[in-house]
RODOMI-60567 format. One record per residue (C-alpha): residue in three letters; x, y, z. Coordinates in steps of 0.25 Angstrom, whole numbers, plus 2048, in hexadecimal, padded with zeros to 3 digits. Example, Ala and Ser with C-alpha at 12.3 -4.5 7.8 and 13.67 -1.06 7.14 Angstrom:
2
{'ALA', {831, 7EE, 81F}}
{'SER', {837, 7FC, 81D}}
% end
This chain:
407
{'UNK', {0F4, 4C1, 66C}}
{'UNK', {0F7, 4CE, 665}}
{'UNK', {102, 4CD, 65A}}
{'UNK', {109, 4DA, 655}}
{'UNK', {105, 4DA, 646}}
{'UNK', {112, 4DA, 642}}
{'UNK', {116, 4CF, 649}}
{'UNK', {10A, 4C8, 643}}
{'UNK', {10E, 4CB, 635}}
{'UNK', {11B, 4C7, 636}}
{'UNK', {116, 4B9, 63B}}
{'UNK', {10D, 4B6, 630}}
{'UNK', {117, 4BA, 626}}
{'UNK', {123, 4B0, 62D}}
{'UNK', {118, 4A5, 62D}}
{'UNK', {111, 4A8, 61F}}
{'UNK', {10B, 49C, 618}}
{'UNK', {106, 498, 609}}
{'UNK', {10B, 4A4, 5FE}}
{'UNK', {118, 4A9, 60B}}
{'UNK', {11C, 49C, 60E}}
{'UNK', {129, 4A1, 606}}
{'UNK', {129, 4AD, 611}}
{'UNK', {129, 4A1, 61D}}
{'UNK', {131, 498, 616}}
{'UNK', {13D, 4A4, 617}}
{'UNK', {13A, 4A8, 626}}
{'UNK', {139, 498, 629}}
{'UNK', {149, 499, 624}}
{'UNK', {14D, 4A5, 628}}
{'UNK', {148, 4A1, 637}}
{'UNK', {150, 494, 634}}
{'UNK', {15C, 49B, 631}}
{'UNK', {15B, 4A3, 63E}}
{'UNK', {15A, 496, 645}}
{'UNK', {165, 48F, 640}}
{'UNK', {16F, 49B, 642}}
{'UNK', {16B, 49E, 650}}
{'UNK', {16C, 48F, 653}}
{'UNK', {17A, 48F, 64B}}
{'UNK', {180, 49A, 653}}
{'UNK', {17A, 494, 660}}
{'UNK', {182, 487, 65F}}
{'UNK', {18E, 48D, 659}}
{'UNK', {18F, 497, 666}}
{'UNK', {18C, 48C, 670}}
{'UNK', {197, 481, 669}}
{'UNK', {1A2, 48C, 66B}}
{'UNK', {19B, 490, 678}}
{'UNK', {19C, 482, 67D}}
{'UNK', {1A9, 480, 678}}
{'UNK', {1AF, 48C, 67F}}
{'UNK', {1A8, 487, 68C}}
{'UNK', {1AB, 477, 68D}}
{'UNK', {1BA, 47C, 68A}}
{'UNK', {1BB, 486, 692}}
{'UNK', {1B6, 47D, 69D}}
{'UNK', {1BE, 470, 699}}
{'UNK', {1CC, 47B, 69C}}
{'UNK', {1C6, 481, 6A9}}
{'UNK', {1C2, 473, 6AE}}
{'UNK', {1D1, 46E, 6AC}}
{'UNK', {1D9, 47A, 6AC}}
{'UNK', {1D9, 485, 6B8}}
{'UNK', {1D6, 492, 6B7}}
{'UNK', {1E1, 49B, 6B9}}
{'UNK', {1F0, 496, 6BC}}
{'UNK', {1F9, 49D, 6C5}}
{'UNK', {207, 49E, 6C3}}
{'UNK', {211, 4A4, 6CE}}
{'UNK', {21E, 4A8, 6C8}}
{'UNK', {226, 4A7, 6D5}}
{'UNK', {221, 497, 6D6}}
{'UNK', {216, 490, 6DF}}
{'UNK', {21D, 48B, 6E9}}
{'UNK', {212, 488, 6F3}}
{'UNK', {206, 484, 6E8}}
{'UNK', {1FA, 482, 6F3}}
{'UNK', {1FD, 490, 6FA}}
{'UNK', {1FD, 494, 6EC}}
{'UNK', {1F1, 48E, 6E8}}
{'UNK', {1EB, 494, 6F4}}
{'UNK', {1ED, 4A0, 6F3}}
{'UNK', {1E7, 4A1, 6E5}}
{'UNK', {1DC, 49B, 6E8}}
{'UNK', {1D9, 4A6, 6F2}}
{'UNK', {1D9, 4AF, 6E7}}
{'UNK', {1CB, 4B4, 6E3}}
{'UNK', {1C3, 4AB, 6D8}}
{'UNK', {1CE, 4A1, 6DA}}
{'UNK', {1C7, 494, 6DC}}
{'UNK', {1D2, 489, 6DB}}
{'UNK', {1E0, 48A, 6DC}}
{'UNK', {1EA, 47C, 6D7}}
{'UNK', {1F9, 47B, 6D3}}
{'UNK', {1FF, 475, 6C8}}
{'UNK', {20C, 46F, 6C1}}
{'UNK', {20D, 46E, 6B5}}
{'UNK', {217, 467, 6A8}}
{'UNK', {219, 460, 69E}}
{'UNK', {21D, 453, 69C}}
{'UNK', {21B, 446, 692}}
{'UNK', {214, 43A, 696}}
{'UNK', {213, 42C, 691}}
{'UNK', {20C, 41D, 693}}
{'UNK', {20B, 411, 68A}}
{'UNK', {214, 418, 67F}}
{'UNK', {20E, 425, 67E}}
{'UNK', {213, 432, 681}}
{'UNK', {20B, 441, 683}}
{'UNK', {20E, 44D, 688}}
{'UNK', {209, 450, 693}}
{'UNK', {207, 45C, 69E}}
{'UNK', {208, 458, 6AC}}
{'UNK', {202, 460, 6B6}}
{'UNK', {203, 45E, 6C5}}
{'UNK', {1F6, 462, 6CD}}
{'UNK', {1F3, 464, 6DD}}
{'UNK', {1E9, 458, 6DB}}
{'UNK', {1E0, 460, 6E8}}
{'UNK', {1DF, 46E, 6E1}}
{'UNK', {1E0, 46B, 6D4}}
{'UNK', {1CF, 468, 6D5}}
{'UNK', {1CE, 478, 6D9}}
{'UNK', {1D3, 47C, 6C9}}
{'UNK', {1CF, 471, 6C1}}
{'UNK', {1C5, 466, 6BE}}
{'UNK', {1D0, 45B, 6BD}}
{'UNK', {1CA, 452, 6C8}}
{'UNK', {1BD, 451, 6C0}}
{'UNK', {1C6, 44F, 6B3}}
{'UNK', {1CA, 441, 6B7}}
{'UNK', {1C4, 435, 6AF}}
{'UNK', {1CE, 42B, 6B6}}
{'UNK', {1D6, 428, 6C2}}
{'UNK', {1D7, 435, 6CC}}
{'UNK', {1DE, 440, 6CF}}
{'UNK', {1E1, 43B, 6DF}}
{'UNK', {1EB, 432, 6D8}}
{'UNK', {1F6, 43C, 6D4}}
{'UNK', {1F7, 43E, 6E2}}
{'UNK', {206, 439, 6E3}}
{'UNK', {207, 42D, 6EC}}
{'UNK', {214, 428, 6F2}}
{'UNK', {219, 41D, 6E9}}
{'UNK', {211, 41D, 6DF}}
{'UNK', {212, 423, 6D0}}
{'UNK', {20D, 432, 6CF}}
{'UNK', {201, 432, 6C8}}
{'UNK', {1FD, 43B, 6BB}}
{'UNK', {1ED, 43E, 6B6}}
{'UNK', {1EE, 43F, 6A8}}
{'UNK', {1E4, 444, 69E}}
{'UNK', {1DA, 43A, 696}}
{'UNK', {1DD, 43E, 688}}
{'UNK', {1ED, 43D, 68D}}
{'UNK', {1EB, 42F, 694}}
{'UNK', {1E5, 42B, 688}}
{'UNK', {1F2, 42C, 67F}}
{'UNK', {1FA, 427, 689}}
{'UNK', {1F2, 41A, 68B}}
{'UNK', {1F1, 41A, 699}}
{'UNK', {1E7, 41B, 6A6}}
{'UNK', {1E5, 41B, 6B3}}
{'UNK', {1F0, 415, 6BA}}
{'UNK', {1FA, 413, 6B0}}
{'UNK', {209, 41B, 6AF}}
{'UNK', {20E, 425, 6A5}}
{'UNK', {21D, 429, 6A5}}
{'UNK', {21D, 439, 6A4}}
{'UNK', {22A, 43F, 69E}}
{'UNK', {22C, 44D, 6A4}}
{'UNK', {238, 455, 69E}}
{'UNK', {246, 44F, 69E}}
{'UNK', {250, 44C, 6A9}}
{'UNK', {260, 44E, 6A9}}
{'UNK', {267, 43F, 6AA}}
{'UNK', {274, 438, 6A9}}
{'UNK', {26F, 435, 69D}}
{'UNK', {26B, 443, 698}}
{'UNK', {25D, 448, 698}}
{'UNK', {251, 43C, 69C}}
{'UNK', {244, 440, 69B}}
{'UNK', {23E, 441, 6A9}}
{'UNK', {232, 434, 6AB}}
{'UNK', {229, 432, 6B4}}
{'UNK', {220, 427, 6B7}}
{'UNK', {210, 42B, 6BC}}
{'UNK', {204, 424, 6BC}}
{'UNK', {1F6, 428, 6B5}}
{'UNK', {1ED, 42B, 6C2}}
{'UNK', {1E1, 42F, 6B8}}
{'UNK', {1DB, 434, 6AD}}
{'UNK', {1D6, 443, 6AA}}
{'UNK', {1CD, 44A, 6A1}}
{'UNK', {1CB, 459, 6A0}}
{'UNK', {1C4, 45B, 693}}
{'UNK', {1D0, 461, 68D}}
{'UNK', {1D7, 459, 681}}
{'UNK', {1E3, 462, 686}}
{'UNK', {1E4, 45D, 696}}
{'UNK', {1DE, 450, 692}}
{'UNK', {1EA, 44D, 689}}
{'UNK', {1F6, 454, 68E}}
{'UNK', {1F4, 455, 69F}}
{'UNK', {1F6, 44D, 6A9}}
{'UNK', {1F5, 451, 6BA}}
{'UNK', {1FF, 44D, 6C4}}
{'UNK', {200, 450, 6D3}}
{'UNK', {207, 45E, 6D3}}
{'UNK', {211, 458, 6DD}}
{'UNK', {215, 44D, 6D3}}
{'UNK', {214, 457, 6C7}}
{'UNK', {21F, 45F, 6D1}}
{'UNK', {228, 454, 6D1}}
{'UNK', {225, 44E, 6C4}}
{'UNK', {229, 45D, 6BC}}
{'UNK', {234, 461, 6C6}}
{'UNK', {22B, 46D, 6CC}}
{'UNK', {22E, 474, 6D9}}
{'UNK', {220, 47A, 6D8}}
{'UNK', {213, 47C, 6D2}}
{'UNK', {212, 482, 6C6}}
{'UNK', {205, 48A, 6C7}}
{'UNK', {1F8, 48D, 6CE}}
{'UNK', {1EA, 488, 6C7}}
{'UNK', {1DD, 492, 6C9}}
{'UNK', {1CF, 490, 6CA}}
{'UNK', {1C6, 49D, 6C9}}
{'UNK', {1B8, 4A1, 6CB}}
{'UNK', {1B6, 4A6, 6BF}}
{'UNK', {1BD, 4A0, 6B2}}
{'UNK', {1BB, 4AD, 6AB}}
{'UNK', {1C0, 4B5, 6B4}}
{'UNK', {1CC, 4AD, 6B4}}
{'UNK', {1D5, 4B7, 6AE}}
{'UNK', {1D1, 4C1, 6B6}}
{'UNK', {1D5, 4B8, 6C3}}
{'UNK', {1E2, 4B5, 6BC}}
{'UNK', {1E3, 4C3, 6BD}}
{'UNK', {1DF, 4C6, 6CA}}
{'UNK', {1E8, 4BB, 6CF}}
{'UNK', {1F6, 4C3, 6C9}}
{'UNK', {1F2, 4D0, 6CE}}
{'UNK', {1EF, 4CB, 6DD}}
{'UNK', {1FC, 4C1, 6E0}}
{'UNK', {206, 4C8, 6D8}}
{'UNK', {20D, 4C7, 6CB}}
{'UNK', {214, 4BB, 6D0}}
{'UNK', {207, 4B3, 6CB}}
{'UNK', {204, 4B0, 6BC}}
{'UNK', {1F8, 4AA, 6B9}}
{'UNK', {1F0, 4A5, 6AC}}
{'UNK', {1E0, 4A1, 6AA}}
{'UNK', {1D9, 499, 6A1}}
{'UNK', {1D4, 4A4, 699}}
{'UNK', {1E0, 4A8, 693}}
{'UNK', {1E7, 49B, 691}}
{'UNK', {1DB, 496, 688}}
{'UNK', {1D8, 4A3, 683}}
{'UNK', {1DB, 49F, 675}}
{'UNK', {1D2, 493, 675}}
{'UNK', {1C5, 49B, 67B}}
{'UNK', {1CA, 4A5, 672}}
{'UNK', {1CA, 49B, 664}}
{'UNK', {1BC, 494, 669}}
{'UNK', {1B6, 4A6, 66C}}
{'UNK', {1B9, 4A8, 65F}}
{'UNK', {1B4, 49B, 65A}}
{'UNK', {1A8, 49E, 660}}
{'UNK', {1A6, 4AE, 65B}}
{'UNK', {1A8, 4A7, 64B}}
{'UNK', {1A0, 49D, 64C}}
{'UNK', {193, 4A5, 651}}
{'UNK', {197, 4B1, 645}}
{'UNK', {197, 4A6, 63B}}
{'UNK', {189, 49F, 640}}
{'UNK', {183, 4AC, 642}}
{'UNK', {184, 4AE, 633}}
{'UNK', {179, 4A4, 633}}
{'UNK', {170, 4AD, 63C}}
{'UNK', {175, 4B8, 62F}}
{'UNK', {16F, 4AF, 624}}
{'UNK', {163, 4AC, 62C}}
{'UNK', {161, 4BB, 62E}}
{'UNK', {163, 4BF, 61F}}
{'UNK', {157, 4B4, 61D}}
{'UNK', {14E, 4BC, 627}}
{'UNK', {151, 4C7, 61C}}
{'UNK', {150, 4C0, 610}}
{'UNK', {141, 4BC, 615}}
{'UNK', {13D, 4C8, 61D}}
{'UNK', {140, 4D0, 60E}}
{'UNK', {138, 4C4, 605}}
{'UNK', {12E, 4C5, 611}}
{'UNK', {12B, 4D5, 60D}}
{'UNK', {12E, 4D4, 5FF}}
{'UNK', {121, 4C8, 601}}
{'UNK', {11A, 4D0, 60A}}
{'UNK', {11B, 4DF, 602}}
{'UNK', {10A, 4DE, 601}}
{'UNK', {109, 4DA, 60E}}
{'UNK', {111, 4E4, 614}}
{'UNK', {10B, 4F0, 60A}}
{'UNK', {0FE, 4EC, 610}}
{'UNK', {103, 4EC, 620}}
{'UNK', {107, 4FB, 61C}}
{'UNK', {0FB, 4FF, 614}}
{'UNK', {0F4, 4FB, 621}}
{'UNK', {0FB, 503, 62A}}
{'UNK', {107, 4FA, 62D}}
{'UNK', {115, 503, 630}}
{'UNK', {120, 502, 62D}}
{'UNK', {126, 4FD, 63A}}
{'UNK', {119, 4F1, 639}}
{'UNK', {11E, 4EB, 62D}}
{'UNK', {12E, 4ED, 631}}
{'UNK', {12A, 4E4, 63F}}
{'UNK', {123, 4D9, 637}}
{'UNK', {12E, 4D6, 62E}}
{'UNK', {139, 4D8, 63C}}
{'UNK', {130, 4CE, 643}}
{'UNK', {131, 4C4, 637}}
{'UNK', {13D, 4C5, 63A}}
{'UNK', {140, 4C5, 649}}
{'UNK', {136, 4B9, 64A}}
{'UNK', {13F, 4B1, 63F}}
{'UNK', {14D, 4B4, 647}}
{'UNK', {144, 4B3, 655}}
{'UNK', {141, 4A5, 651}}
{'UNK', {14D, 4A1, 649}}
{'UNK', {155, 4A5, 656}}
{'UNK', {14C, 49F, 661}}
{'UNK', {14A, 492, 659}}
{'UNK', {159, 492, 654}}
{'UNK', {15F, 495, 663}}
{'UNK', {157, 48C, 66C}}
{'UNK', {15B, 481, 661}}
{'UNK', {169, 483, 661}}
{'UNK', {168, 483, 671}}
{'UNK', {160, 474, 671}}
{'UNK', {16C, 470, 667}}
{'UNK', {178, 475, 66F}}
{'UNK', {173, 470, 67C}}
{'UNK', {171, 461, 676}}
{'UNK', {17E, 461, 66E}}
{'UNK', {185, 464, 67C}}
{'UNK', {17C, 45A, 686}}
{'UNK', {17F, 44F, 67D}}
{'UNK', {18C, 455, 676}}
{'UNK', {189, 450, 667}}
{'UNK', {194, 458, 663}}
{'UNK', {1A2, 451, 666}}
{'UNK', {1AE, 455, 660}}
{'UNK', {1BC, 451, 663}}
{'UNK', {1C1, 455, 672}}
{'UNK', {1CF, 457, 66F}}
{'UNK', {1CD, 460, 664}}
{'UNK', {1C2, 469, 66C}}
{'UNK', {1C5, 467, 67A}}
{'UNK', {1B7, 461, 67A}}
{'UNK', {1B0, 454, 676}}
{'UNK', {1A2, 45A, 671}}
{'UNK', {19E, 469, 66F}}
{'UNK', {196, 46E, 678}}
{'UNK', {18C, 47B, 677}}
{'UNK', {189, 484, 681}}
{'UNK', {180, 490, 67E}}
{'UNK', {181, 49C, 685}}
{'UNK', {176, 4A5, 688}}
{'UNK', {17F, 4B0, 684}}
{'UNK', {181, 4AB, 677}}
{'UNK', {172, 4A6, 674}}
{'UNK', {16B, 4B3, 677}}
{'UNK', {176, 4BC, 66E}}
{'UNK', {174, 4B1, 661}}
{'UNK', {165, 4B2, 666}}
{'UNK', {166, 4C1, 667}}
{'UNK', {16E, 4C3, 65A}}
{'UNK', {166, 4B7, 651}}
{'UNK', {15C, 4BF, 654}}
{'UNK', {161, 4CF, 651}}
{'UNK', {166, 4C9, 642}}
{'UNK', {157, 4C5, 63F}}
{'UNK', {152, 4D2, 643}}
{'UNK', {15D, 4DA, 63B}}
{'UNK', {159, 4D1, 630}}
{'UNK', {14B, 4D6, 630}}
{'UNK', {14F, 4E5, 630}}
{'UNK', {14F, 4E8, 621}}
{'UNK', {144, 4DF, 61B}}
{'UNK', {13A, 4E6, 626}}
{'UNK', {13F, 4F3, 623}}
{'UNK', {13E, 4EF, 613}}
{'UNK', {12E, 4EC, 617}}
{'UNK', {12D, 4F7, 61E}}
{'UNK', {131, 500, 613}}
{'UNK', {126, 4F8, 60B}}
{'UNK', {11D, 502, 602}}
{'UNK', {10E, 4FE, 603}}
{'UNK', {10B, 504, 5F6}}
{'UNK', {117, 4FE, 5EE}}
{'UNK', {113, 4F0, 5F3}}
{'UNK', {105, 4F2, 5F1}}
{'UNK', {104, 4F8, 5E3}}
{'UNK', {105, 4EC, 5DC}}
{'UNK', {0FE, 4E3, 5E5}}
% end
């Protein structure tokens, strides 16, 4: 097969042997340097990428959409729900009650937020059924003559010492006595355990029935409509969508905005880190220069005797860009497939752990996006060629009979 000369030339002087070893020995560095940057910024995009996602599914899968407010009150909550859930994108539709209250077992007391759920709807906005390690969720149904039962998180049954099956006193506000103000106890039973994935519900939540969270926090009537969309981006706008259509009456609030300073914090994150490991693609390009330039300053005969043989101008400038481009072509393809390879293993097999209740996750995980790999691809790339610019131009301005007098 027919190689362009340039292209040739370029190849001979990346692969010299004996008296250019030198010459090699730079481009062998040089591609390493573009290597290690692409893989770097590969990584570091796909850690922030993957901790983005695995959080924002870990709120999704435990936290509703969009929550609906009505200012007047919800007085009938499954004609409310249903007519919600006729709205368009609107996939699920679950009340909720919710409070605060303290809870304690075997000497130990925690804080807990208690909130009542209808046990039949409450699968159409959350993933709470599949949450459940132990015991079910058919047993905070309320059952004459028996003690009301209460799901607690994992991480919170775990301070309090207890399981399945055992009690726990719940201390909700105070009660007016004879005696002066008494703190208002009740007695529930632990009808199984829960996990989310959120240090955060895992720790501080617990689910009753929401006829039993009526009684037990003195409510007439729900507190608020939970929402299931379509489409989790578009969330806001359905939020929207929802005011405008049944009136100012209804207030509502999505998931985007009440963890818009997390997603904010880990965007921002995620935009330093890659500008401070792309410096590494910077140095890597200033070695592509720095060899490029010792390359011609070696070459100065060669070059003299390309022209002298009726080599233009633009000849010369394309063997030293190809030099150049095949070092940030390789660098980049060898760098980017690695750093692929490594991020899908440390994932399958999560090597990484770190601790769960500092970042909501008990091993980093790394997702690359397509969008992501082609721009560092792209850009990796671009640098190399804009580092070749002036040493090729330098050759290019090369004066055969300067370069030769002497020779």
């Amino acid at each position: 097969m027919d190689v362009p000369f340039e292209l040739h030339i370029a190849l001979r002087y990346l692969l010299a042997k004996r008296k250019q070893a030198f010459i090699s020995v730079i481009s062998f560095i040089s591609t390493l340097g573009v290597t290690v940057g692409v893989m770097a910024l590969v990584i570091a995009l796909a850690l922030m990428t993957g901790l983005q996602q695995e959080v924002r599914d870990r709120i999704l899968g435990s936290n509703p959409h969009i929550y609906v407010w009505n200012t007047r009150g919800i007085v009938d909550y499954h004609a409310e729900a249903d007519k919600l859930r006729a709205m368009p994108h609107v996939l699920g539709a679950a009340p909720a009650v919710l409070g605060q209250g303290l809870i304690s077992a075997s000497g130990e007391s925690q804080p807990v937020q208690i909130k009542g759920i209808d046990l039949d709807l409450e699968q159409q906005v959350t993933n709470l059924k599949e949450a459940v390690t132990a015991g079910s969720l058919d047993m905070l149904r309320p059952r004459p003559g028996d003690v009301d039962g209460i799901m607690l998180g994992k991480d919170l049954a775990a301070r309090l010492g207890v399981t399945t099956g055992d009690s726990v006193s719940l201390v909700l506000g105070m009660t007016l006595s004879p005696m002066g103000p008494l703190p208002r106890f009740r007695r529930l039973k632990v009808a199984g355990l829960f996990s989310l994935g959120l240090i955060e519900l895992d720790s501080t939540q617990g689910f009753v029935d929401i006829d039993v969270a009526r009684r037990l926090l003195d409510k007439e009537h729900v507190d608020l409509i939970q929402l299931r969309v379509d489409d989790i981006y578009a969330a806001p706008r359905i939020a929207a969508a929802l005011t405008d259509r049944l009136g100012p009456n209804y207030v509502t609030q999505n998931w985007a905005e009440m963890n818009k300073t997390l997603f904010s914090a880990l965007g921002l994150e995620k935009i330093a880190i890659s500008l401070s490991i792309g410096l590494i693609v910077m140095v890597a390009a200033l070695n592509i220069v720095a060899s490029l330039i010792l390359l011609v300053m070696e070459k100065h005969r060669d070059i003299a005797i390309l022209k002298t043989m009726g080599a233009g101008a633009r000849s010369v400038t394309l063997v030293f860009m190809m030099q150049g481009l095949i070092i940030g072509f390789v660098g980049t393809s060898v760098g980017a497939t690695a750093a692929v390879a490594i991020c899908q293993i440390l994932t399958r097999y999560k090597l990484i752990k770190v601790p769960a209740d500092v970042y909501q996750v008990s091993f980093m995980p790394f997702r690359v996006l397509p969008i992501d790999f082609v721009l560092v691809v792209i850009g990796a790339i671009a640098i190399c060629f804009a580092a070749t610019i002036y040493p090729s131009r330098q050759a290019a301005k090369l004066d055969p009979v300067q370069a030769l007098r002497y020779e």
